[in-house]
N, C-alpha and C positions, 0 to 999 in steps of 0.2 A: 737306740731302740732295738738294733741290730741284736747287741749285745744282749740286752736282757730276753728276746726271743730264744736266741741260741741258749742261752743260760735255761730257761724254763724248760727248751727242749730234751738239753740233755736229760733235766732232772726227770721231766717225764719218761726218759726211756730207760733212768737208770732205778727208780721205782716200779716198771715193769719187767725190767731182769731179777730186780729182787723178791716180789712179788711171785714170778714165773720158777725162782730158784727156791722159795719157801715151802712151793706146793709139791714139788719135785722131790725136794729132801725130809717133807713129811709122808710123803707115800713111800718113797724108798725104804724112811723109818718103821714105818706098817710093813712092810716086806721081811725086815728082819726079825721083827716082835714075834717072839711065839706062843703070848698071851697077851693078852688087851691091857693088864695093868702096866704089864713090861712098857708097850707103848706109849701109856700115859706118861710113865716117866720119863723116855727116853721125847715127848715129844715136849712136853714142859722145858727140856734143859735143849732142847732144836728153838724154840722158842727163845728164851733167854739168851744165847746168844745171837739171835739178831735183832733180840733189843737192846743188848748192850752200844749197839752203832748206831741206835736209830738218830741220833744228834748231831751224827758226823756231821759239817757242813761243805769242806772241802770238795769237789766234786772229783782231782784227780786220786785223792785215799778213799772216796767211795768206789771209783772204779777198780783201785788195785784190791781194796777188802770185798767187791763183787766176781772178780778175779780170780781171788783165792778161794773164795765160797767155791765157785765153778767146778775149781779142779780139785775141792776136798772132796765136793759131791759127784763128780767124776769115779772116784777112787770108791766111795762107799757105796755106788750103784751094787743091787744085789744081781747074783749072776743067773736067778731063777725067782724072776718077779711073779707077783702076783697079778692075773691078769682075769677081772670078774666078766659075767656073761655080758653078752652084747645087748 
């Protein structure tokens, strides 16, 4: 029972990484757009590639494919975000 606890654990936190990296690399995506259409497309193909994995089942290739998300979204942080009123 251990086991399947631990199991649903990870799962659960490894859907809140990806979840928490989806919103991160949509807003960063809004940051680069320098029109609305541009972001529609750029946010349709942000999308697309992370339903391409949504089936993974393995849990150690979802953490190395949550991994590499990381540090692509790392890389593609803009260096003068947008930051709306409070």
């Amino acid at each position: 029972m251990s086991t399947t606890a631990g199991y649903l654990a990870r799962r659960a936190g490894q859907k809140e990484r990806v979840r928490l990296l989806y919103r991160r690399a949509l807003k960063d995506t809004l940051n680069w757009a320098v029109h609305r259409h541009l972001f529609y497309q750029d946010a349709s193909e942000l999308r697309d590639k992370f339903e391409a994995n949504r089936n993974v089942e393995n849990l150690d290739v979802i953490d190395r494919l949550i991994e590499d998300a990381e540090a692509q979204q790392r890389n593609f942080q803009h260096p003068d975000p947008y930051i709306g009123k409070p």
